[in-house]
C-alpha positions in Angstrom: 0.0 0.0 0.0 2.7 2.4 0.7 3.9 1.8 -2.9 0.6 2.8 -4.3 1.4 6.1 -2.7 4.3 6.9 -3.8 6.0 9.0 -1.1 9.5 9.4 -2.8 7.7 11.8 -5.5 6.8 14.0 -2.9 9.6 13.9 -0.5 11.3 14.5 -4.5 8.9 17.7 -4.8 9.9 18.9 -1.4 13.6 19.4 -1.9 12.7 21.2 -5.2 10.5 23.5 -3.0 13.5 24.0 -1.0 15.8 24.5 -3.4 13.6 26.8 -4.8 12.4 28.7 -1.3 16.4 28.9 -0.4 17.2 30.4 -3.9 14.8 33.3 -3.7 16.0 33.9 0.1 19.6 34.3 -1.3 18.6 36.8 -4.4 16.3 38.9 -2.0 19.2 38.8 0.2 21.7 39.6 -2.4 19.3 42.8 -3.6 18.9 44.2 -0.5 22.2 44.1 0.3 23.5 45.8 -2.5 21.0 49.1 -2.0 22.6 49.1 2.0 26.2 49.2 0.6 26.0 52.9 -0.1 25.0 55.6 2.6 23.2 58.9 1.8 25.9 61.9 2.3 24.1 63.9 4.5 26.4 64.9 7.1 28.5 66.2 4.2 25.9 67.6 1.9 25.2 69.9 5.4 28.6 70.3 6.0 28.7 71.6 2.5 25.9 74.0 3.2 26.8 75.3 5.7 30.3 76.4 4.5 29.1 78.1 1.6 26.5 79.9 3.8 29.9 81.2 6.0 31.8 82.0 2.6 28.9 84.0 1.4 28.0 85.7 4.9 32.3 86.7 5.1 31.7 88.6 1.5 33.9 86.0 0.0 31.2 86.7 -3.5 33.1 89.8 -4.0 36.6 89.4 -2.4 37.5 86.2 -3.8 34.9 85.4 -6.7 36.6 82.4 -8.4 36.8 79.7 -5.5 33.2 81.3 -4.4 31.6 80.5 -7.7 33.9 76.8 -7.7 32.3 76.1 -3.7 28.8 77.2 -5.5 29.2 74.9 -8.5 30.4 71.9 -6.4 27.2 72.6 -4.2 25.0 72.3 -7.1 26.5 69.5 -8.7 26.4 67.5 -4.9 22.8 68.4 -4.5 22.1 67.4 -8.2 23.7 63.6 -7.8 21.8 63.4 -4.7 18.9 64.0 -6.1 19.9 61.5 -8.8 21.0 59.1 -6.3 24.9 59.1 -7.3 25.9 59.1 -3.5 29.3 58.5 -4.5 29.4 61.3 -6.4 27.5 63.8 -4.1 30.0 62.9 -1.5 32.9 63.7 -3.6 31.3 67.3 -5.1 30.4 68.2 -1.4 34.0 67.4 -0.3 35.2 69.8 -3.5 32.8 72.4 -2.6 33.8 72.6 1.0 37.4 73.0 0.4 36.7 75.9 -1.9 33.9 77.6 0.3 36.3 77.2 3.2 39.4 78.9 1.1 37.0 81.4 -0.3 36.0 82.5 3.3 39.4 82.6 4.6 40.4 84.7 1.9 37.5 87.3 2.4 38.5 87.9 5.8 42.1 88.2 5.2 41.0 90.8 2.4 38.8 92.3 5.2 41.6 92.1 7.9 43.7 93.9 5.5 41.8 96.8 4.6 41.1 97.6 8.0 
């Protein structure tokens, strides 16, 4: 009677289930752990912010226009990738964009400093 059954079809049918249930763990696995492997830049995208916002309240616009206008176009450019999800990217134009806000502001006031 147990041959009229046939129970090694099914124990057959549930390793493929298995095989098949363990397969779809691993690729939702692998996908999700490919969107954590990147973090949002938001400390420096901030960071970034609020340089330019220093640079632009020291008068750096008119005392030292060129690395003003670079900090400005490296802001852009950051938010622009961020909002295109390039996080790699945004991090690197916020990085650039600090460094020149930063100069540009130190610059002002030494202009300032020295016309006083």
């Amino acid at each position: 009677m147990i041959k009229k059954l046939n129970f090694g079809a099914t124990s057959n049918s549930l390793m493929h289930s298995k095989l098949s249930f363990f397969f779809v763990f691993s690729l939702f696995f692998w996908i999700s752990s490919c969107t954590v492997a990147t973090t949002r830049p938001k400390m420096e995208l901030k960071l970034a912010q609020v340089a330019f916002a220093a640079a632009q309240n020291a008068g750096a616009e008119e005392l030292s226009p060129q690395k003003y206008r670079m900090a400005e176009i490296g802001l852009i450019k950051a938010k622009s990738a961020y909002r295109r999800k390039a996080f790699d990217a945004a991090k690197r134009y916020c990085l650039i964009s600090i460094r020149y806000a930063e100069e540009a502001e130190l610059e002002a006031v030494k202009s300032k400093f020295i016309r006083e």
